[in-house]
MIZA-197843 format. One record per residue (C-alpha): residue in three letters; chain; x, y, z. Coordinates in Angstrom, 2 decimals, padded with zeros to 5 digits. Example, Ala and Ser with C-alpha at 12.3 -4.5 7.8 and 13.67 -1.06 7.14 Angstrom:
REM MIZA-197843
PT   residuo   cadena         u         v         w
PT       Ala        A    012.30   -004.50    007.80
PT       Ser        A    013.67   -001.06    007.14
//
This chain:
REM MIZA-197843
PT   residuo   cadena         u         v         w
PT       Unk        A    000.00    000.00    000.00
PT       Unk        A    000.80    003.47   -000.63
PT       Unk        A    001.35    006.39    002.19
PT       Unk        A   -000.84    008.31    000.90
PT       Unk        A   -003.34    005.65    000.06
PT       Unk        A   -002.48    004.53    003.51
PT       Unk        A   -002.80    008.05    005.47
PT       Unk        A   -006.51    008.21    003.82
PT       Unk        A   -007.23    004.89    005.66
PT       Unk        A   -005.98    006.39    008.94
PT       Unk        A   -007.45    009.57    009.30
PT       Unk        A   -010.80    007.28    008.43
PT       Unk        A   -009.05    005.20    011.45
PT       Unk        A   -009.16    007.99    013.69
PT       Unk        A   -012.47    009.15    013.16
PT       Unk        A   -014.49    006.00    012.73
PT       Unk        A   -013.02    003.51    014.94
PT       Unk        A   -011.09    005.95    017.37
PT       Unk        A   -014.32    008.63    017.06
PT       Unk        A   -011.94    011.53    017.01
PT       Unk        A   -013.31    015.06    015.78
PT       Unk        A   -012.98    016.66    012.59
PT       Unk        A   -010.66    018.79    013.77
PT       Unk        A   -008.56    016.46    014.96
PT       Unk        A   -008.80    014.83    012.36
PT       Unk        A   -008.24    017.82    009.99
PT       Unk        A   -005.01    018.40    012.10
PT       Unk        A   -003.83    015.08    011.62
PT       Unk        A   -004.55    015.60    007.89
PT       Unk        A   -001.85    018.68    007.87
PT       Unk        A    000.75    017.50    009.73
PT       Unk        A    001.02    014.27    007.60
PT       Unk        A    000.73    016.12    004.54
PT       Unk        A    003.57    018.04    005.55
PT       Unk        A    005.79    015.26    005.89
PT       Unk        A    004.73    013.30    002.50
PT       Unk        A    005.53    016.29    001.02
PT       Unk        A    008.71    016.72    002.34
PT       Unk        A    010.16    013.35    001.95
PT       Unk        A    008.26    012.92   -001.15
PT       Unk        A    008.16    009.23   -001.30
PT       Unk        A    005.57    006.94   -001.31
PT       Unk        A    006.68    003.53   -000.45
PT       Unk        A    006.54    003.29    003.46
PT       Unk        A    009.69    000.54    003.26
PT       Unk        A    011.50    003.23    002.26
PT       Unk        A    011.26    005.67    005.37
PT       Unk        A    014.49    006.21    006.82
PT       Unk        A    015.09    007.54    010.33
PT       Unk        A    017.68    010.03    008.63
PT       Unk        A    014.77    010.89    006.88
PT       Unk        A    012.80    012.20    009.69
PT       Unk        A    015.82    013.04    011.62
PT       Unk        A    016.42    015.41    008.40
PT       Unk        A    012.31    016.53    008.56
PT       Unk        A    012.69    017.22    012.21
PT       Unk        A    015.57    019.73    011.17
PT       Unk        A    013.57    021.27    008.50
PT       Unk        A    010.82    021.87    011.16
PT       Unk        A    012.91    023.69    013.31
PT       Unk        A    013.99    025.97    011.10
PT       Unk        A    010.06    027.25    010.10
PT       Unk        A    008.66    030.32    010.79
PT       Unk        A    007.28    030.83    013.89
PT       Unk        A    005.39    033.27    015.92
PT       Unk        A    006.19    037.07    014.49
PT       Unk        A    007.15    038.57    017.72
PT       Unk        A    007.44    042.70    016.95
PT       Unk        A    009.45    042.92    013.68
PT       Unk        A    011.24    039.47    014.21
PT       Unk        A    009.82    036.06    013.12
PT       Unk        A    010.44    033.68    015.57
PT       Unk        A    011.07    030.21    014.72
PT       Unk        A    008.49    026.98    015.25
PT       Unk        A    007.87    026.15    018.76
PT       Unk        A    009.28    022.59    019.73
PT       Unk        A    005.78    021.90    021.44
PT       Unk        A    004.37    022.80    017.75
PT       Unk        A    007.27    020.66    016.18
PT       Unk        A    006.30    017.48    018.33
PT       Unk        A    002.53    017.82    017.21
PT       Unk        A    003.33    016.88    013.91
PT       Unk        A    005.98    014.14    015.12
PT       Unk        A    003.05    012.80    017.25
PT       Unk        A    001.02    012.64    014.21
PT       Unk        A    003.71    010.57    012.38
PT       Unk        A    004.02    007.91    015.43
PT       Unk        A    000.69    007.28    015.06
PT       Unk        A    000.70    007.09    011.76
PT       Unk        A    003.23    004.71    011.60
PT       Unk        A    002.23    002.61    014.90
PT       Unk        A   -000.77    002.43    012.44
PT       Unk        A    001.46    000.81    009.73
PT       Unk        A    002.54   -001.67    012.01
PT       Unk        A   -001.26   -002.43    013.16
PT       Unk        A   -002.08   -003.21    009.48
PT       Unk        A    001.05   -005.50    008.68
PT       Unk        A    002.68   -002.45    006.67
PT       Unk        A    006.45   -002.64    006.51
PT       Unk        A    007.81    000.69    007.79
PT       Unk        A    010.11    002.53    010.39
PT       Unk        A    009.98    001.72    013.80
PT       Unk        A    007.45    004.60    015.78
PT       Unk        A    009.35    003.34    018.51
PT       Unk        A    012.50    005.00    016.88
PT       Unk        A    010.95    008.59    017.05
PT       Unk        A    011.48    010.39    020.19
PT       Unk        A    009.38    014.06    021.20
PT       Unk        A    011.42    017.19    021.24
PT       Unk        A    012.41    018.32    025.18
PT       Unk        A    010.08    021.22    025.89
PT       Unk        A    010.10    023.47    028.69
PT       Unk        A    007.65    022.62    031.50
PT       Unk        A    004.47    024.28    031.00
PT       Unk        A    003.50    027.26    033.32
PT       Unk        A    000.63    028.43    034.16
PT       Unk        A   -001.20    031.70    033.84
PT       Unk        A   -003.09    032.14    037.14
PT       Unk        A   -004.93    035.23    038.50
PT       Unk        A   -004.93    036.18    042.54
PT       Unk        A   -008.51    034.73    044.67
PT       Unk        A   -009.23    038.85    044.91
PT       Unk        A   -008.75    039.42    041.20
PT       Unk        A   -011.11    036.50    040.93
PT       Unk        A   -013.66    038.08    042.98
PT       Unk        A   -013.39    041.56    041.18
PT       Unk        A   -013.61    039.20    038.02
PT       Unk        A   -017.03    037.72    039.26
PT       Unk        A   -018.86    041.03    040.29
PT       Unk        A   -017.63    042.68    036.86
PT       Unk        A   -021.11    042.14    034.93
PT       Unk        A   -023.70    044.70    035.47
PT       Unk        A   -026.51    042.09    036.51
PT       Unk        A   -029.41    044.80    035.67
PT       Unk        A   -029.50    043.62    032.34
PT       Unk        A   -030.35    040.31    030.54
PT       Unk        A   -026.27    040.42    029.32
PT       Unk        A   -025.28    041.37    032.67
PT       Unk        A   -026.85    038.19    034.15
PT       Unk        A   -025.89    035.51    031.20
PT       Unk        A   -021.89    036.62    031.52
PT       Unk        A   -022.53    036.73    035.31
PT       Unk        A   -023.91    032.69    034.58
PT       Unk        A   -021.15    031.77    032.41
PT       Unk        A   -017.81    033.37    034.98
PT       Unk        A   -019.74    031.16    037.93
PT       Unk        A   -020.28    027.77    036.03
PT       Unk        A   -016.69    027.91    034.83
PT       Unk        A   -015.20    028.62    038.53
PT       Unk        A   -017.99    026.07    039.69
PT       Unk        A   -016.94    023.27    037.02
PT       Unk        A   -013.68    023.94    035.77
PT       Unk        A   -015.72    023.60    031.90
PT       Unk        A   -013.49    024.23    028.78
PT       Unk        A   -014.85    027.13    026.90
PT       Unk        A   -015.72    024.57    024.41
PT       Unk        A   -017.95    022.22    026.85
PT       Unk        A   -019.68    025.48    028.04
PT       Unk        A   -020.93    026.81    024.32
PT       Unk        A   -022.22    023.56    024.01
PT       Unk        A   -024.20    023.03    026.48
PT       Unk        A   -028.17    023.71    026.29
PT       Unk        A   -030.89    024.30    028.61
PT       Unk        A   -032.13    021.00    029.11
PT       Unk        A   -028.71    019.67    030.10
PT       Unk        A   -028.69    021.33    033.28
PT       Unk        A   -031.11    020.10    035.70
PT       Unk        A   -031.36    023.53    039.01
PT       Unk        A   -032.71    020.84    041.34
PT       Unk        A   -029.79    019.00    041.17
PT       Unk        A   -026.27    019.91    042.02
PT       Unk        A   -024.39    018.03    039.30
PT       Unk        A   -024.80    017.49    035.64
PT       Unk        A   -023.16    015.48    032.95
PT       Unk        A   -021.20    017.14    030.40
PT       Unk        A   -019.70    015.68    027.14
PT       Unk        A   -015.54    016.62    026.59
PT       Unk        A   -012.69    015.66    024.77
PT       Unk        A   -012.11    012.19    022.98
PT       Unk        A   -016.76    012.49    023.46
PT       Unk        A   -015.89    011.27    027.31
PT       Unk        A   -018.71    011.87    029.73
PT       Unk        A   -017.42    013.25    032.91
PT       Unk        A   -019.76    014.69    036.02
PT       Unk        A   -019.28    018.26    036.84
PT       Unk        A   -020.53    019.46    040.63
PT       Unk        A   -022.74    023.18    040.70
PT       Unk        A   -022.03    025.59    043.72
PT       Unk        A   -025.04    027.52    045.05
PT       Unk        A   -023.43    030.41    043.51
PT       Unk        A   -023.45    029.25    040.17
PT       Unk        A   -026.95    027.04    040.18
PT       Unk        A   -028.46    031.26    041.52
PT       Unk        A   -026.91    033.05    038.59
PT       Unk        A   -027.98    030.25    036.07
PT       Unk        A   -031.60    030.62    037.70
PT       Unk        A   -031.69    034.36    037.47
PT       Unk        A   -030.62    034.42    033.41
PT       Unk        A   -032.64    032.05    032.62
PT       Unk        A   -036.06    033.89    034.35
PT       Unk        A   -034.92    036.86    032.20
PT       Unk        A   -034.46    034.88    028.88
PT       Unk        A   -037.58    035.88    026.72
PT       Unk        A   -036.37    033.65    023.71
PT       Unk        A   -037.27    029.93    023.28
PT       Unk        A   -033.75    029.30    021.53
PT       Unk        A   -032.09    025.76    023.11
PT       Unk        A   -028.86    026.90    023.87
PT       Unk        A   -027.97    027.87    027.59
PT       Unk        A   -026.05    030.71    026.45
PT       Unk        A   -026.94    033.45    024.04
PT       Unk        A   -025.48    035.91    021.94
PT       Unk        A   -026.91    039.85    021.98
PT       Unk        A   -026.44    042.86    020.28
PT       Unk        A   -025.61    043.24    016.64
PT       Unk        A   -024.86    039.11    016.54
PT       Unk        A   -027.88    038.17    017.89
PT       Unk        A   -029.99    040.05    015.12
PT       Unk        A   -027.95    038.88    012.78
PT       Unk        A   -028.72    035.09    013.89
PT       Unk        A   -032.12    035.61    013.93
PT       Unk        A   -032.29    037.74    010.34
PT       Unk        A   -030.71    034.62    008.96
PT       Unk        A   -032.65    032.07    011.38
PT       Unk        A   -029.55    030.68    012.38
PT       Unk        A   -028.30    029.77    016.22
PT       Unk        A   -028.28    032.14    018.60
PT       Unk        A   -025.37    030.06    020.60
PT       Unk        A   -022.89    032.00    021.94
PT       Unk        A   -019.37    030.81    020.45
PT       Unk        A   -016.19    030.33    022.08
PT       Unk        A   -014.72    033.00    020.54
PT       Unk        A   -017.57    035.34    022.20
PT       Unk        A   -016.84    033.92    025.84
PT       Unk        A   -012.65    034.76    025.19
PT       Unk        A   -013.82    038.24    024.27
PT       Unk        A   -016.35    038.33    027.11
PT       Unk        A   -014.08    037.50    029.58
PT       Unk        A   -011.41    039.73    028.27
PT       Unk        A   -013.50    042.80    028.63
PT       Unk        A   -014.34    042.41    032.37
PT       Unk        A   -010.81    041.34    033.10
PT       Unk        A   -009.47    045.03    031.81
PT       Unk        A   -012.60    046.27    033.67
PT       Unk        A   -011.85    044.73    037.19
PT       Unk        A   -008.36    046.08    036.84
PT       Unk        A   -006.75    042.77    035.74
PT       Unk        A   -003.72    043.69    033.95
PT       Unk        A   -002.59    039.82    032.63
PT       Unk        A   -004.05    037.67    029.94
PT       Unk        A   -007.72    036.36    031.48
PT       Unk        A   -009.04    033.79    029.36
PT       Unk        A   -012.11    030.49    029.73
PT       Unk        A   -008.98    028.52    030.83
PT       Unk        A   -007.48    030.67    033.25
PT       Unk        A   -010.69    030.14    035.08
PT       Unk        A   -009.99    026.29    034.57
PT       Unk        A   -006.94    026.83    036.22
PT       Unk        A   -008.47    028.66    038.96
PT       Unk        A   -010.90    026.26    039.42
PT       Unk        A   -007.89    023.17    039.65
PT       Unk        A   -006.08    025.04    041.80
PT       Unk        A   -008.79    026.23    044.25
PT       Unk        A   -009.64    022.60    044.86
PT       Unk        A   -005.84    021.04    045.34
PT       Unk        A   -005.29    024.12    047.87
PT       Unk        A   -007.99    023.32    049.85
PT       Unk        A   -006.76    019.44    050.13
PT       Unk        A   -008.64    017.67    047.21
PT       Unk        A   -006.04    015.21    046.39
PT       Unk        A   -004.62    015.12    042.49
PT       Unk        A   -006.75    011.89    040.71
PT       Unk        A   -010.07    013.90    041.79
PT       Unk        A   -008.92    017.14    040.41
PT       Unk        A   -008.13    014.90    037.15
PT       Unk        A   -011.66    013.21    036.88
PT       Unk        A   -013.26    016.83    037.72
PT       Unk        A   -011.61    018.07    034.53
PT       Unk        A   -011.66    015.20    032.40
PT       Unk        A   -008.29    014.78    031.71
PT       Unk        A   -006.95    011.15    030.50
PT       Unk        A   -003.79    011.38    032.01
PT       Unk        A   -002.60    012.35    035.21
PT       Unk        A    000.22    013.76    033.86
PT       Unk        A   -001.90    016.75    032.60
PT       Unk        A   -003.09    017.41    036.05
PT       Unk        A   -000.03    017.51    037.22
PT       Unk        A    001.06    020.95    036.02
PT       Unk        A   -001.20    021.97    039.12
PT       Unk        A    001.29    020.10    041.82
PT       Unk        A    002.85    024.06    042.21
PT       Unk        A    000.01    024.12    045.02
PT       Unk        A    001.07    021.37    046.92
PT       Unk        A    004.30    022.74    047.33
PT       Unk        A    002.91    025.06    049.90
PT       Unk        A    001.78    022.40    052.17
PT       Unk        A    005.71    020.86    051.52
PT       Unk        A    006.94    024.44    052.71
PT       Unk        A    005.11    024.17    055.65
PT       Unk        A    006.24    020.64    056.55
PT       Unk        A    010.13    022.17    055.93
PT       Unk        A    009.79    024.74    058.04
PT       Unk        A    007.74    022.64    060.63
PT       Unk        A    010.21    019.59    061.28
PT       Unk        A    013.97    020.67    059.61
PT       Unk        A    015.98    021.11    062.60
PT       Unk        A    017.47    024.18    061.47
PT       Unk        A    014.23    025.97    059.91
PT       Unk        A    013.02    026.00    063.45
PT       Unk        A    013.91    028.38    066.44
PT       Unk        A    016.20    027.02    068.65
//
């Protein structure tokens, strides 16, 4: 078989059998098509690990990230996306009884460890009493910066939600994330009293549990289209009353994800709960949150080292 006979047959793979997304998918798509075009072969006997060791160079020397008048170059976290996509590609291969190289023989580009961009617990609160809750808006942005703190939702999970899948008489609801996992996410009294509140002052009979309004929204309904608020809205949303409570860094959907992670692990949830509360598959994801812990370690230090306490 041919790759690129064969790299048809796996992205069908992927979103068949595996049920990955189209955009997954669709990312797969590139970064493959990238390679085939660089090594410009088709016979998968005859990949070579100078090949991709050759690829991998190429890679590092692309374009990046324009950064004032200078063009930084590609990321290595961007790099090992598409040398991800190859290993399964190739691990593929092997599945099918194709001859090729070894994924085994591909190793991921060192990255830096990932930090995270985290906001104070006051510039939290000044976050959450931002929206003006006189008005219909007011009350739905109000809704949305209290079910993220409340759930730790990706921005994603939380466009996509509609009315009906949030029951008020209950304090938990199932939501639908990455890799179409079901996960159970818990609602504070907080966030169940701001839901209740936008939703009395909805006067529309669209399904969606959050709206767009304004210019959008009469747009949507000139065109009879969905009035569902986007993900892109919610970044914007949350952007604005960041600058207005006085927040001077970046404030996004997943800061409050963050917030939400780290709120719990402070207050002693242990580390495999915070991981099923945010759906991720690995632990290894949650652990970029273990900077919290570290407090309690300080305290332990300074409590028992013989020469951190007074003599």
């Amino acid at each position: 078989m041919q790759l690129h006979d064969a790299k048809r047959e796996f992205l069908e793979y992927l979103e068949i059998e595996k049920g990955r997304s189209l955009h997954t998918v669709s990312n797969y798509d590139h970064y493959l098509s990238r390679f085939l075009e660089y090594v410009k072969i088709d016979d998968p006997r005859k990949l070579t690990e100078s090949m991709v060791r050759e690829y991998r160079m190429w890679l590092n020397r692309q374009p990046g990230v324009k950064i004032g008048r200078q063009t930084d170059t590609m990321k290595r976290k961007t790099q090992n996306y598409y040398l991800i996509a190859l290993r399964a590609f190739l691990k593929y291969l092997r599945k099918r009884g194709i001859e090729s190289l070894n994924p085994e023989r591909i190793e991921l580009a060192k990255v830096p460890e990932r930090s995270l961009d985290l906001i104070s617990p006051a510039e939290l609160n000044r976050l959450m009493k931002a929206p003006d809750v006189t008005t219909e808006r007011g009350l739905r942005d109000a809704a949305i910066l209290e079910l993220l703190f409340s759930t730790g939702l990706r921005v994603s999970e939380l466009c996509a939600l509609s009315t009906e899948d949030v029951d008020l008489s209950r304090d938990e609801f199932s939501v639908r994330g990455k890799g179409d996992k079901v996960r159970v996410v818990f609602l504070s009294d907080a966030s169940k009293q701001a839901i209740r509140d936008y939703l009395k002052a909805r006067k529309d009979m669209d399904d969606a549990m959050f709206i767009q309004y304004g210019k959008n929204q009469k747009s949507a309904k000139t065109e009879n289209k969905d009035l569902r608020l986007t993900p892109r809205s919610v970044q914007r949303v949350i952007k604005r009353y960041a600058t207005e409570a006085g927040i001077t860094r970046k404030v996004t959907p997943h800061v409050i994800r963050h917030s939400f992670a780290t709120d719990l692990l402070s207050n002693g949830a242990d580390l495999r709960s915070v991981q099923a509360l945010l759906g991720h598959a690995n632990i290894g994801t949650t652990q970029i949150y273990t900077h919290v812990t570290d407090r309690h370690l300080h305290e332990i230090h300074k409590k028992f080292h013989s020469r951190g306490s007074k003599q």
